[in-house]
N, C-alpha and C positions, 0 to 999 in steps of 0.2 A: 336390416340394410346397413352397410357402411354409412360412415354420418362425414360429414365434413365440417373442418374446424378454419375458420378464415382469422386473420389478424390485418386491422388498417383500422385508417381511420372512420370516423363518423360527421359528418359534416350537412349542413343547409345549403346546396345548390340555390339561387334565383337565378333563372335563367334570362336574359336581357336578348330581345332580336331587335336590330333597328332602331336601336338605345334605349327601348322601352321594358319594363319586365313583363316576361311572357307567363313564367308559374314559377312557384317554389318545389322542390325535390329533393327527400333524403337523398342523400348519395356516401359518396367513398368511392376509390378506386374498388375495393375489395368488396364491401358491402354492397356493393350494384350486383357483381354477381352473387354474391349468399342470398338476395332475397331472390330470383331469378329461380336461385337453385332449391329453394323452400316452396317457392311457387309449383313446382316441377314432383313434391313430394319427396327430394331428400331431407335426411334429417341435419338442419345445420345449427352449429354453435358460432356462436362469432366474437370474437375479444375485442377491446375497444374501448375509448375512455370517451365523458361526455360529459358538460357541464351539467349544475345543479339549477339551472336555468330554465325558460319554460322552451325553448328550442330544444334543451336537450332531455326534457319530455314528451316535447312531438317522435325524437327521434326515436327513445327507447319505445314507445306506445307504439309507431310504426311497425320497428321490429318486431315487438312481441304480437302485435297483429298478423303479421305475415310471417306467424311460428317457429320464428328464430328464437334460436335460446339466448335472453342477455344475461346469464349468471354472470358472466365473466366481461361484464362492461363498467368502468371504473366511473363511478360520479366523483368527482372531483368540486369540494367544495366552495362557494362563493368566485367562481370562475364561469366565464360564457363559453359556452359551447362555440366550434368551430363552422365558420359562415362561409362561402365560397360565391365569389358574381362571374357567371359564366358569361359569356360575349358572345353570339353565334354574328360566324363571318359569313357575305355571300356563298362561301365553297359549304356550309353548315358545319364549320369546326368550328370548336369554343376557345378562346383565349380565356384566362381566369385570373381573379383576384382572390388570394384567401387573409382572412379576419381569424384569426387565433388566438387564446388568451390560456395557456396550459400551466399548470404548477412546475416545480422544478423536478418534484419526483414522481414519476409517471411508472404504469404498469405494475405497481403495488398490491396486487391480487394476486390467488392459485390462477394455476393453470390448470384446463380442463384434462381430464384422461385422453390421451393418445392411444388408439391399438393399431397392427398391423392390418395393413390397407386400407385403415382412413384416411384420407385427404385432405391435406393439409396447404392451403394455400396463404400466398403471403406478397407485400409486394408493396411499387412506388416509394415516393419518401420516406414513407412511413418505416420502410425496412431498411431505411440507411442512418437511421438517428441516434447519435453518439450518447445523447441522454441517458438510455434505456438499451445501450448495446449489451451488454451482458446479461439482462434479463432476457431480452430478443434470442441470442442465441443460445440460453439455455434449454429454450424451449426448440428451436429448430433441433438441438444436441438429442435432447427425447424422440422428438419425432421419428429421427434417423435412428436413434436407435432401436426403437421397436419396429421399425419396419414400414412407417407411412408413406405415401406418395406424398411428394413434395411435390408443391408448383408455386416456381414464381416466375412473378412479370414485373421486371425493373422497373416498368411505366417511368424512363426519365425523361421528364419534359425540358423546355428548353430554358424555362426561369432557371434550372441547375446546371448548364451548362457551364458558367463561369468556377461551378466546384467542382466538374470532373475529376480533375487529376488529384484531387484528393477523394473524392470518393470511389475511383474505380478499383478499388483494393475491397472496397466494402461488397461493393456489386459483383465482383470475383468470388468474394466469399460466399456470399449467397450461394449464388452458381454453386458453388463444390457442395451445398447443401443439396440442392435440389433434384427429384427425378426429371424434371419435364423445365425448362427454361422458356419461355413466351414473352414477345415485345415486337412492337411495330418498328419498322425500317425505320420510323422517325425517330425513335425511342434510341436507337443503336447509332444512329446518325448526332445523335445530340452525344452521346458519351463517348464514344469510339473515332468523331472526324471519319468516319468508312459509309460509304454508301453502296457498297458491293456486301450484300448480307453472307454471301458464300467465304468471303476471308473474314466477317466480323466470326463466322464459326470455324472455318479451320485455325485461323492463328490465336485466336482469342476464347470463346465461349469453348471449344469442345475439348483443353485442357480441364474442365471444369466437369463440366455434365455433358454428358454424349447427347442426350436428347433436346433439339430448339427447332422450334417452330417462328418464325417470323410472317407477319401479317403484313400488306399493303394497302388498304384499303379497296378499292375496286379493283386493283391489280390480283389481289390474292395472297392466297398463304402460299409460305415456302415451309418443306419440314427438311429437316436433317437430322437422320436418328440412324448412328451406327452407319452404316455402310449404304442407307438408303438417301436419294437426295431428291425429291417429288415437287411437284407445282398443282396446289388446285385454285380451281377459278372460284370468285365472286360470283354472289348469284347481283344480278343485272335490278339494281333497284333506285327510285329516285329519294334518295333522303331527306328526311326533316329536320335531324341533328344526330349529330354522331357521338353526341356524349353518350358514354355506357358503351359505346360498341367493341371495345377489347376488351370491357370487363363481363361483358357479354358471349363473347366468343372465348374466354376462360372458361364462364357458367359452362358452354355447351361441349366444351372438348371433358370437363369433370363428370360433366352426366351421362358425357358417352363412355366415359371409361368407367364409370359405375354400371351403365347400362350393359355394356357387353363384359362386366365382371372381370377387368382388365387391374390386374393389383400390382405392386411396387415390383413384384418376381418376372412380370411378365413381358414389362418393357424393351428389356433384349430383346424376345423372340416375336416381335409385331412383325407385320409382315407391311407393303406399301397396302394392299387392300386391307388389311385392317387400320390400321392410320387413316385410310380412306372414310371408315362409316364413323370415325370417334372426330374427322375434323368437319363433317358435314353439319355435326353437330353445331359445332362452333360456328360454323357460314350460316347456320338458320337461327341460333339465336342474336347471331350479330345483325343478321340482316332484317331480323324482326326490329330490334326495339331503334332502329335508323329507322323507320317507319313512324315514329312517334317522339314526342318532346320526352319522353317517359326514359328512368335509367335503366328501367328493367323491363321483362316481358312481362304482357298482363294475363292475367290466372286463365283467362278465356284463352288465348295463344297456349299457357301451358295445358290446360284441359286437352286441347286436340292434341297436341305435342306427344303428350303421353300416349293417348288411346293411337295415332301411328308407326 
């Protein structure tokens, strides 16, 4: 099977409702979908740094519990592991605080093998950080060059909005890395001032990568790939919290493109019905784990998942 290789970070969600803490939760932007997507029986590897701390041996223990590969997760010595306090608001979005303590030289490990039509996903701040930009895109450079699908999701929240204008050269750059581009309206709304997603893609993203998909929440996803321009609906759910729910609906747009054997050659010639059964994907896993305090879907979710 094709494997999938993700790069973010690694972090301790507590989640806080009502200003009390409700549980603790690995998370990451990227990381919510790689376990999701291990849950589901892909093979994934995940890159990533973690303190030498007992947090960031809950974390690693986690992962390798739920058959991710951590070769390629950097302990970084005498440093804490990163913490994050999630806030859920009446509407169940999180506001967040994150607690960080990282060395100066970051991502000082190999990089795992790349082949053609693995999956290669990447994303959030994590993939704008000036630290570590040369090593970051050496590795997007590989990918591309052997033939991987790429996917990224900018995830830029709104704590960054005050550094757009200098980072949207970076978030560009991505972009011309990528096969598949994915961000929520809110995401393109904090970096772009545009609230019409059909010109953040004609005058902006589709210079870059032909292929984006933009999420709204119960509204739906929008795609624009190539000459196609589609609207599917949300399935009709009441949620618990909507943390993980795009890194969720990544997981599930990856497993459908693995599951219908959909590789980096084949994305020109999708058609609107094929697009159609790779984003349902993405609508049932997002709308599973809004059903739970949980970042990800649980193995029992993925057990039927697979067998339908």
């Amino acid at each position: 099977m094709r494997k999938v290789i993700g790069i973010g970070e690694t972090i301790l969600d507590i989640i806080f409702e009502n200003g009390q803490p409700e549980r603790s939760v690995v998370g990451g932007s990227v990381l919510n979908g790689m376990v999701s997507l291990s849950r589901m029986g892909v093979p994934v590897t995940f890159i990533s740094e973690a303190g030498d701390d007992r947090v960031g041996n809950m974390v690693c223990d986690f992962m390798t519990g739920n058959g991710i590969n951590t070769d390629y997760i950097d302990r970084f010595e005498g440093r804490k592991s990163p913490v994050s306090l999630a806030f859920l608001g009446a509407d169940k979005n999180a506001e967040y605080i994150f607690h960080t303590d990282y060395p100066e030289e970051r991502l000082n490990m190999p990089f795992p093998e790349i082949n053609e039509n693995d999956i290669f996903v990447f994303g959030s701040f994590y993939a704008l950080n000036l630290i570590y930009r040369d090593r970051f895109v050496e590795f997007l450079k590989e990918a591309k060059k052997r033939k991987a699908l790429i996917y990224y999701d900018p995830n830029f929240r709104s704590a960054h909005k005050s550094d757009r204008n200098r980072l949207r050269g970076i978030v560009s750059e991505n972009c011309e890395y990528a096969t598949i581009v994915r961000g929520s309206d809110e995401d393109f709304c904090n970096l772009y001032e545009k609230k019409d997603m059909n010109k953040v893609y004609s005058e902006i993203v589709k210079r870059y990568c032909s292929c984006f998909m933009t999420t709204h929440g119960a509204e739906g996803v929008n795609l624009y790939a190539n000459s196609i321009t589609a609207h599917f609906d949300s399935k009709k759910i009441t949620p618990v919290s909507t943390i993980g729910a795009g890194d969720n609906f990544n997981a599930g747009i990856v497993y459908g493109l693995i599951k219908y054997d959909i590789g980096c050659r084949d994305i020109p010639g999708l058609t609107e019905e094929d697009w159609a059964k790779v984003i349902q994907c993405g609508i049932d896993l997002s709308a599973e784990v809004c059903c739970s305090y949980s970042n990800y879907i649980s193995p029992e979710f993925a057990a039927e998942y697979i067998k339908s």
